[in-house]
C-alpha positions in Angstrom: 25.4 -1.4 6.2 22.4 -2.7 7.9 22.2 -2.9 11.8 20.4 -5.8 13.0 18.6 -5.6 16.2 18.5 -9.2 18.0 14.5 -10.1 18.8 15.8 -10.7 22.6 16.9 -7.5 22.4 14.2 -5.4 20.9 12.1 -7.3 23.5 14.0 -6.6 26.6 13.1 -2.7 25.0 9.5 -3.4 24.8 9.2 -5.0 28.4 11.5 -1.2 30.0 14.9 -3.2 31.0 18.0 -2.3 30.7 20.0 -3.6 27.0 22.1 -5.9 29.7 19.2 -7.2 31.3 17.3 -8.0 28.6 18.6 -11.3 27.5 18.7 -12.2 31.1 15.0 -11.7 31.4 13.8 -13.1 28.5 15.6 -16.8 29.3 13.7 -16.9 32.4 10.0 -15.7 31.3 8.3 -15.9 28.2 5.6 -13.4 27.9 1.9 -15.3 27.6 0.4 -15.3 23.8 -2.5 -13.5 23.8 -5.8 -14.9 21.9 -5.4 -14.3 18.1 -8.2 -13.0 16.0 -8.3 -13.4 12.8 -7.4 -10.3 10.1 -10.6 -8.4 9.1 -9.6 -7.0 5.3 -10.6 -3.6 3.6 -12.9 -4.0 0.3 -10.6 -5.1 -2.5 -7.2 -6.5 -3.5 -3.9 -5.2 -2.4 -2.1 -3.2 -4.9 1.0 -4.3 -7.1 4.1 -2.1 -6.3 7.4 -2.7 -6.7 9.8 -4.7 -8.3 8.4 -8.0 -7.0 5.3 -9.5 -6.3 4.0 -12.8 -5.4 3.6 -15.2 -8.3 -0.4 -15.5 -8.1 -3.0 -12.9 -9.0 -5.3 -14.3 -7.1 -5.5 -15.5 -3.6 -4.0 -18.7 -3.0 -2.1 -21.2 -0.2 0.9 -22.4 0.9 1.0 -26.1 1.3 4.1 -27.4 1.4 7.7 -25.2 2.9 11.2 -25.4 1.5 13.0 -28.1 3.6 13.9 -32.0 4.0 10.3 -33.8 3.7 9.5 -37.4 2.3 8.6 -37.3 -1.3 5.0 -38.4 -1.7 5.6 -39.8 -5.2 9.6 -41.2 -4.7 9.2 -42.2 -1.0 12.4 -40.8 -0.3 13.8 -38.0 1.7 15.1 -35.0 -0.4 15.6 -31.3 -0.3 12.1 -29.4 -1.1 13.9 -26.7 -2.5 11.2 -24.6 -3.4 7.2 -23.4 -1.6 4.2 -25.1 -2.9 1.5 -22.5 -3.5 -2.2 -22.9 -4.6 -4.2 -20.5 -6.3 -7.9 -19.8 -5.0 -9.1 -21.6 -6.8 -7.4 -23.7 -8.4 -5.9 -23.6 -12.1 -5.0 -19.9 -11.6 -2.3 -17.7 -14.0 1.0 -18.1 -12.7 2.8 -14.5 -13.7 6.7 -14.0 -13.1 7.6 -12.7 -9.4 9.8 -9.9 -10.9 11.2 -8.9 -14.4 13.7 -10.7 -16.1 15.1 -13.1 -19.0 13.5 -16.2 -19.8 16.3 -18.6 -19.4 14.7 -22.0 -20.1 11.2 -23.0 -20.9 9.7 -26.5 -21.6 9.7 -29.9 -20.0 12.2 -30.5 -17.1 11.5 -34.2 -16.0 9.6 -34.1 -12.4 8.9 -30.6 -12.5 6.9 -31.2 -15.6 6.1 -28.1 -17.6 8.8 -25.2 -16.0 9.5 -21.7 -16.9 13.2 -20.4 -15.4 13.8 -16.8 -15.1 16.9 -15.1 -14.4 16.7 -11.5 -12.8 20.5 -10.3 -12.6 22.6 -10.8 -9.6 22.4 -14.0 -9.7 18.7 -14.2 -8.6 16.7 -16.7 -11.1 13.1 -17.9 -10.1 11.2 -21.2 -11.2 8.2 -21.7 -11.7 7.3 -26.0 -11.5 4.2 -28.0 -12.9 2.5 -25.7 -15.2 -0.2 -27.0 -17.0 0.8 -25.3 -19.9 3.6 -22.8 -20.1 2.8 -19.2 -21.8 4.0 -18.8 -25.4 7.7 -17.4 -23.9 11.2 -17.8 -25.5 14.9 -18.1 -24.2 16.3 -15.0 -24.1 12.9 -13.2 -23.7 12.6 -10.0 -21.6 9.5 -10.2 -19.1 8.1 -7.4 -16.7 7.0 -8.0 -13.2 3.5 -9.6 -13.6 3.5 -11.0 -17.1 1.9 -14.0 -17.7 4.5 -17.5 -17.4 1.8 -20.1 -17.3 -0.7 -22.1 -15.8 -0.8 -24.0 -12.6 -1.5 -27.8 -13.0 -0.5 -31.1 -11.9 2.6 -32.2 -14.5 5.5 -33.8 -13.8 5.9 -35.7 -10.3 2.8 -34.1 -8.6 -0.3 -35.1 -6.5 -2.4 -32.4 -7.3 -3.2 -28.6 -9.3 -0.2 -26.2 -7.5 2.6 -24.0 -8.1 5.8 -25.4 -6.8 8.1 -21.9 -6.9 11.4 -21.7 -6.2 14.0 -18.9 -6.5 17.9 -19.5 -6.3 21.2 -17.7 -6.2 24.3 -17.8 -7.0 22.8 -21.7 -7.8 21.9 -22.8 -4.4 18.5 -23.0 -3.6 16.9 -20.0 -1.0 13.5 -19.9 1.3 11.7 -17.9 -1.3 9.1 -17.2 1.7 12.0 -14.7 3.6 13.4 -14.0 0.2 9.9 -12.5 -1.0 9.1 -10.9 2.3 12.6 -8.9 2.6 11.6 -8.0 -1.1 8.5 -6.4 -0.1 6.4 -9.1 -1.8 5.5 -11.3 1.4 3.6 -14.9 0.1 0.8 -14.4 2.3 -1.9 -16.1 0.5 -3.8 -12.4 -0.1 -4.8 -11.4 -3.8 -2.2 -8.7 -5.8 -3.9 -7.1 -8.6 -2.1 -7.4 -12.1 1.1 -5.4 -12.3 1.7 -2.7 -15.4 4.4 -2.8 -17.3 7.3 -0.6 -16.3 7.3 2.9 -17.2 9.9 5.9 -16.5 7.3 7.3 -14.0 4.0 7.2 -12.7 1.5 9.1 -14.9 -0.8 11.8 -13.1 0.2 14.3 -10.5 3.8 14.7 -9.7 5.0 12.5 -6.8 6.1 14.1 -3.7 10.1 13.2 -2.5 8.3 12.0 0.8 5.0 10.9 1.6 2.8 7.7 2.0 3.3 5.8 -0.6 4.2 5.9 -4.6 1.1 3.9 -5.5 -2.1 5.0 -7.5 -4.9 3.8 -9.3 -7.0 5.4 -12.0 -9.7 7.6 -11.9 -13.1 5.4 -11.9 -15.2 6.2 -15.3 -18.4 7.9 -15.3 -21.4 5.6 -14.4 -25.3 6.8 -14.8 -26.8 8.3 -14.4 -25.7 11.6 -15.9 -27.7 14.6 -16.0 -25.9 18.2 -17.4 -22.6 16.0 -19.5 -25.9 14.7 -21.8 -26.6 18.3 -23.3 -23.5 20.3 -22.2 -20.2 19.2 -23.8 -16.9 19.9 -22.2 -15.5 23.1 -22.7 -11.7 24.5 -23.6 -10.1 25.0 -19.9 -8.8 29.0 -20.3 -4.8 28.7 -19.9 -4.5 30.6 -16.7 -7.3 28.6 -15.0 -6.0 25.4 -16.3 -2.5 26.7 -14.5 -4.4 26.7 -11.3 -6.3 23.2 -11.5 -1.9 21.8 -12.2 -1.1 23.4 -9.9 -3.3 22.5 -7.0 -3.0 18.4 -8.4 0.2 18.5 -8.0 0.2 19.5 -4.6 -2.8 17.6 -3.4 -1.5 14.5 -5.5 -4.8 14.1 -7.2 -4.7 14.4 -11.4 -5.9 18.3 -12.3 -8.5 16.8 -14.8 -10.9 15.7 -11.8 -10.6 19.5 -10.6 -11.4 20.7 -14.1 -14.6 18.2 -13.9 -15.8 19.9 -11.0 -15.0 23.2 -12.3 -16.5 22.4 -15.8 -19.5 20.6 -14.0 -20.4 24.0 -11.1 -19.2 26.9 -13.5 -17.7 26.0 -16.8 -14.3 26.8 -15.4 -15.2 30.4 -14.0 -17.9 31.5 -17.0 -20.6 31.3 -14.6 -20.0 32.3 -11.0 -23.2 33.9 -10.1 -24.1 32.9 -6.5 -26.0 29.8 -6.5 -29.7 29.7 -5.1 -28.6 27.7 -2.4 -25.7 30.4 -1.7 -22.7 28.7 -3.0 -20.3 30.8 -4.1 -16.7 31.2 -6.7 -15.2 29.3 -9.4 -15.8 26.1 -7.4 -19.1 26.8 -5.6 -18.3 26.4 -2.4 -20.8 27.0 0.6 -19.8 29.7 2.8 -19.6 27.3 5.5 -17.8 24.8 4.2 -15.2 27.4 2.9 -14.9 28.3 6.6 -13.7 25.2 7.2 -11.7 23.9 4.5 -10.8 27.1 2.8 -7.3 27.6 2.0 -4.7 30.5 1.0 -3.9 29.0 -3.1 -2.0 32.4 -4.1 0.4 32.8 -1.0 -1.3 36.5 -0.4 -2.4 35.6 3.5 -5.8 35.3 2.4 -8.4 32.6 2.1 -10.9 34.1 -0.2 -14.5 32.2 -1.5 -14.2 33.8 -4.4 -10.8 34.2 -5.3 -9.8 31.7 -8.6 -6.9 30.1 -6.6 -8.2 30.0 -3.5 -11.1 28.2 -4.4 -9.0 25.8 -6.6 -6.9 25.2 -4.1 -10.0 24.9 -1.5 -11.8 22.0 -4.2 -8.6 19.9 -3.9 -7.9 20.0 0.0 -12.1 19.6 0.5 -11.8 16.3 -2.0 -8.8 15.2 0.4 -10.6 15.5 3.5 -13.3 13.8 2.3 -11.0 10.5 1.2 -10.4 11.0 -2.2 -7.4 9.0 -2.0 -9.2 5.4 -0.6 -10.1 3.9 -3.7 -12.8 4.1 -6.7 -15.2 4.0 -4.2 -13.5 7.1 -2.0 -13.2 9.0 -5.4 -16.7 8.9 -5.7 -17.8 9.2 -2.1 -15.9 12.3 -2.1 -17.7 13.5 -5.3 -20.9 13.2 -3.4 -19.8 14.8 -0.7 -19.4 18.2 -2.7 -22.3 17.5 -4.3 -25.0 15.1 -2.9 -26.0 13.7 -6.1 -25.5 10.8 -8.0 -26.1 11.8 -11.4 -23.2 14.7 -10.4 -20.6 12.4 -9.2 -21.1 10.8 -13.2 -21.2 14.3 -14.4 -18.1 14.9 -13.0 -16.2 12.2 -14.0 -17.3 12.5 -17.1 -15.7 15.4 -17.9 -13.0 14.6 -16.2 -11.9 11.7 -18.6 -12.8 14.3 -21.3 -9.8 16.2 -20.4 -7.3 13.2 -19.9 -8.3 11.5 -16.8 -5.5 10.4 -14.9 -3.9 8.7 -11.6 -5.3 9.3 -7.6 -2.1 9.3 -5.5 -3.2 7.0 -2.9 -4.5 2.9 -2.0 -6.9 1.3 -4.6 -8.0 -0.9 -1.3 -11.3 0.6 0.8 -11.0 0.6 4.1 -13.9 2.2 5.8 -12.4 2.7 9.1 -14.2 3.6 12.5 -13.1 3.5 16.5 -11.1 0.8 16.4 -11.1 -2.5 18.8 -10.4 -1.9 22.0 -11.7 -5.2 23.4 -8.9 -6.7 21.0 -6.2 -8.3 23.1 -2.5 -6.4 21.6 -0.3 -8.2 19.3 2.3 -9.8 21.7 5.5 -9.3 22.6 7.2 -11.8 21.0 5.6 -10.2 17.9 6.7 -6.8 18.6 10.1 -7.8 19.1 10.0 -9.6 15.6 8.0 -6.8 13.7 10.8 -4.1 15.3 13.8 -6.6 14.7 12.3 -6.7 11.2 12.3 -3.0 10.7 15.3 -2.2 12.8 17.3 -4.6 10.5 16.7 -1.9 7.5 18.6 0.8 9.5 20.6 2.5 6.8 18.3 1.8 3.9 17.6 4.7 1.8 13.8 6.2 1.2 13.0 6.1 -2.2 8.7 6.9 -2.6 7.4 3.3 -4.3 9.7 1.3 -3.2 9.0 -2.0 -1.2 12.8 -3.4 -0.4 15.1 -4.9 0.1 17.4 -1.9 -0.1 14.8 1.3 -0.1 11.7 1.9 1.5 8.6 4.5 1.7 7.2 5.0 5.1 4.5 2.3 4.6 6.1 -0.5 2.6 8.6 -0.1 5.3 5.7 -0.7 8.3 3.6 -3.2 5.9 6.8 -5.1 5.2 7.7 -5.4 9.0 3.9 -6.4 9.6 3.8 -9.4 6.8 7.0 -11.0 9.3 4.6 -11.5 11.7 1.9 -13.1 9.6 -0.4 -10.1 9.2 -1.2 -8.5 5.5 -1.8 -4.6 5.9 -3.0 -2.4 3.1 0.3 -0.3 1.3 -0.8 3.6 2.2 -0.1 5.5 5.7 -3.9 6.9 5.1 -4.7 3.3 4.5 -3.2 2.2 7.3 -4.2 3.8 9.5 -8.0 3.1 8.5 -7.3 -0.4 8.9 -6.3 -0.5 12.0 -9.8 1.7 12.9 -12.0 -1.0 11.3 -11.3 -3.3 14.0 -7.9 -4.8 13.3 -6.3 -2.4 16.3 -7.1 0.6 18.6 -5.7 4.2 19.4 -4.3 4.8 22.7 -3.3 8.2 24.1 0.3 9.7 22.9 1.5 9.3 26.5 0.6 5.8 27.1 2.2 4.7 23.7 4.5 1.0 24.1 7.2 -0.3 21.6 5.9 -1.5 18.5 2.7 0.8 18.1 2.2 2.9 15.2 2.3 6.3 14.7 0.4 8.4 12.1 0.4 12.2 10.9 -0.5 14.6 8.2 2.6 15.9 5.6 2.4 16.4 1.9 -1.7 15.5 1.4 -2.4 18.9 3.5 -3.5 18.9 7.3 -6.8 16.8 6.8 -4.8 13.5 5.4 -3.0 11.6 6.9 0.0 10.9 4.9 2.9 9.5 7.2 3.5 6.4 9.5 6.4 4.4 11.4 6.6 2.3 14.6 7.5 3.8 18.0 10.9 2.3 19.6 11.2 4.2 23.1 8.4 6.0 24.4 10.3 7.4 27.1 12.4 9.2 24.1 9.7 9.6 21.5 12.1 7.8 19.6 11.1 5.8 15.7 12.1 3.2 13.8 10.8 4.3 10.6 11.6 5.3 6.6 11.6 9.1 7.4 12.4 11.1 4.1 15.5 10.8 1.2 17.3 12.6 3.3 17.3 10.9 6.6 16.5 7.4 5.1 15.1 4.3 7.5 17.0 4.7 10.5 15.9 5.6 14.8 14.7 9.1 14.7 11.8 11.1 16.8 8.4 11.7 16.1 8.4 14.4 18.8 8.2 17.1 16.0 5.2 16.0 14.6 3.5 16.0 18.2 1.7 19.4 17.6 0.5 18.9 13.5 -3.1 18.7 12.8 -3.1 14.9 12.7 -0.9 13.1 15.3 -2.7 9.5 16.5 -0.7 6.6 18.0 -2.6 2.9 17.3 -1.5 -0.4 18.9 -2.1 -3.6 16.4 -4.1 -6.5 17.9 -3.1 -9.9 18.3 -4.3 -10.6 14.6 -3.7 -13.2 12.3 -4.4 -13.7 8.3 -4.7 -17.6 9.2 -5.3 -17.7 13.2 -4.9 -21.4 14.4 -8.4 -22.9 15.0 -9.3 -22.5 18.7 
């Protein structure tokens, strides 16, 4: 059963009362509202995950709330029992907020043309004024994402929108907390186009804990090439193949782009003569760089250059460090990294889709990151409290990696979830995050100097150069977290002083930020 945390509360936490004073002080002061800034966004659109989305692809608008309002067209007042969205720009594909049966489809008087869903449970969403409605059928089974139409102006309308509503038990509900305590907050930002569901994510196996159960595929080769024009993939041997599964699996990055690099630098072991330059093994690794990002990949105590697992295993943690996981763009920066070329990043790829390509655990969004904001007055208190009520009110839920609510969480959809109640759109990884809040949309403060309401961040199942876990702080003076720990533990108050002494430990405090500030 879910414990929910009043905001007076949760605020009386963040200013250091006492619970018993807290509603006390916050009747008689209001803390001031700092200047809001607006949102600066990484490179791309957020991802789709989970089993609802918003009901745009692209950006769009909110224009009119659910509520009592005077009809423009009846002159009348009457219940607006549904949002008003439009898509940026206009005319955009309306897709289904979540899968379901088509339960009607057609004309429906003032609505004009309307496509009705029902998702179990008594859930059903609408979808009002469509231009055209998509070839569907009653009784028809949609995924998440499919196509239901196009917005337009039929019916009783004034102008090209999306009037969406979603209802159970057959009253009408605020679809804007609805879709926010369902992970899918309708904050105007762009969702990419959601798959149709399959049993499990292709690639890498996923991780029982970690930053997020999201992916994207690996980008394809570009020019120019170089050696892939005269020198065609070859068989991977068995036992080295072993080695490249082995080490995606537990970098969460698909073997195939290890056997690129392997095929590209040696033909997977044929040819491990010491460079020119002095690289060295299987996977050509400086001995400098091995120095610093060698690891032990056979569990005998040893990091060896030229030892087939070690090196394996070193390719995969090197690709991580270098941010493999942010993106196309971070797939190929970290090709270039290992190799400063360009025509070897295409190389690479290249082979890789020869042997299958496959899925990077991580965000499809690039954020660049950097220092951070400090000039950037915090996010307020009233803000804290709601973002911690928010994610306090999921006490109880269970972890489940992928999963963006209402009743299971990951780490980040848990923190990106609690962020969207406050009006702010973050990307969906802990790595991603994190990077966000570095390109200027927050600022890291010292551990000891760490307030209610910041994040935290440290490395787990990506290796010690990755970051790859996040939650809010709740008491400072405890070290204690309101976050989506593991499957075991589940969302719930816990401590992040174990994670004090990893690799990667970094505490960030959001800014006053806004997706839509108010003009000043």
């Amino acid at each position: 059963m879910k414990v929910l945390v009043g905001a007076l509360l949760v605020l009386g936490l963040f200013l250091g009362l006492p619970v018993s004073a807290a509603v006390i002080v916050a009747s008689v002061a209001t803390p001031a509202v700092a200047e809001e800034h607006r949102t600066l966004a990484c490179e791309g659109v957020l991802p789709a995950t989970g089993q609802w989305r918003p009901p745009f692809e692209s950006a769009y608008t909110q224009t009119s709330q659910f509520g009592n309002r005077f009809h423009p067209i009846h002159k009348e007042w009457r219940l607006h029992a549904g949002t008003d969205l439009v898509s940026q720009p206009p005319g955009g594909q309306v897709v289904a907020a979540s899968g379901g049966t088509v339960s009607a489809v057609g004309w429906s008087g003032g609505g004009g043309n309307t496509v009705t869903i029902d998702h179990g449970g008594g859930v059903v969403t609408r979808y009002l004024h469509l231009a055209a409605p998509s070839p569907l059928s009653t009784g028809q089974v949609v995924h998440t994402g499919q196509r239901v139409g196009i917005e337009g102006s039929t019916g009783d309308s004034t102008g090209s929108h999306l009037h969406f509503e979603v209802h159970q038990g057959g009253q009408p509900l605020d679809p804007v907390p609805f879709m926010l305590e369902h992970g899918a907050p309708l904050s105007g930002a762009a969702v990419g186009p959601s798959t149709p569901p399959v049993e499990e994510l292709p690639g890498p196996g996923l991780p029982e804990d970690g930053e997020g159960g999201i992916g994207f595929e690996l980008p394809e080769p570009g020019q120019p090439r170089r050696d892939s024009l005269t020198n065609p993939p070859r068989q991977v041997p068995p036992a080295v193949q072993a080695l490249y599964a082995e080490a995606g699996q537990k970098y969460a990055i698909p073997w195939t782009l290890l056997a690129g690099i392997g095929m590209e630098e040696t033909a997977h072991g044929a040819n491990t003569a010491t460079s020119s330059a002095g690289a060295r093994g299987p996977m050509q690794f400086m001995p400098a760089t091995f120095a610093t990002y060698g690891v032990d990949g056979d569990g005998d105590g040893l990091a060896q250059i030229d030892n087939d697992a070690d090196s394996i295993h070193s390719a995969a943690n090197y690709l991580i460090a270098s941010g493999v996981n942010n993106g196309e763009q971070g797939v190929r920066g970290a090709l270039f990294a290992y190799n400063h070329a360009h025509w070897y990043v295409n190389d690479v790829l290249f082979y890789a889709h020869a042997y299958g390509g496959g899925l990077v655990l991580g965000d499809p969004l690039h954020c660049p990151g950097g220092p951070g904001n400090p000039d950037l007055p915090p996010v307020s208190d009233e803000r804290v409290a709601t973002m911690l009520e928010f994610a306090a009110a999921q006490n109880g839920d269970a972890y489940i990696l992928g999963t963006n609510g209402p009743d299971a969480w990951d780490c980040s959809s848990l923190t990106q979830t609690a962020m969207a109640a406050i009006g702010i759109t973050a990307p969906r990884t802990a790595q991603a995050q994190r990077d966000w809040l570095a390109t200027g949309n927050g600022f890291r403060v010292p551990v000891q100097d760490a307030q209610p309401g910041d994040l935290f961040f440290f490395d787990s199942y990506l290796g010690p150069l990755t970051i790859g876990h996040v939650g809010f702080v709740w008491d400072p003076t405890t070290l204690a977290s309101i976050e989506a720990a593991n499957p075991t533990k589940g969302v719930g108050h816990f401590s992040y002083e174990h994670a004090l002494d990893n690799n990667i430990f970094e505490i960030w405090r959001l800014g006053n930020i806004n997706d839509n500030p108010k003009p000043n």
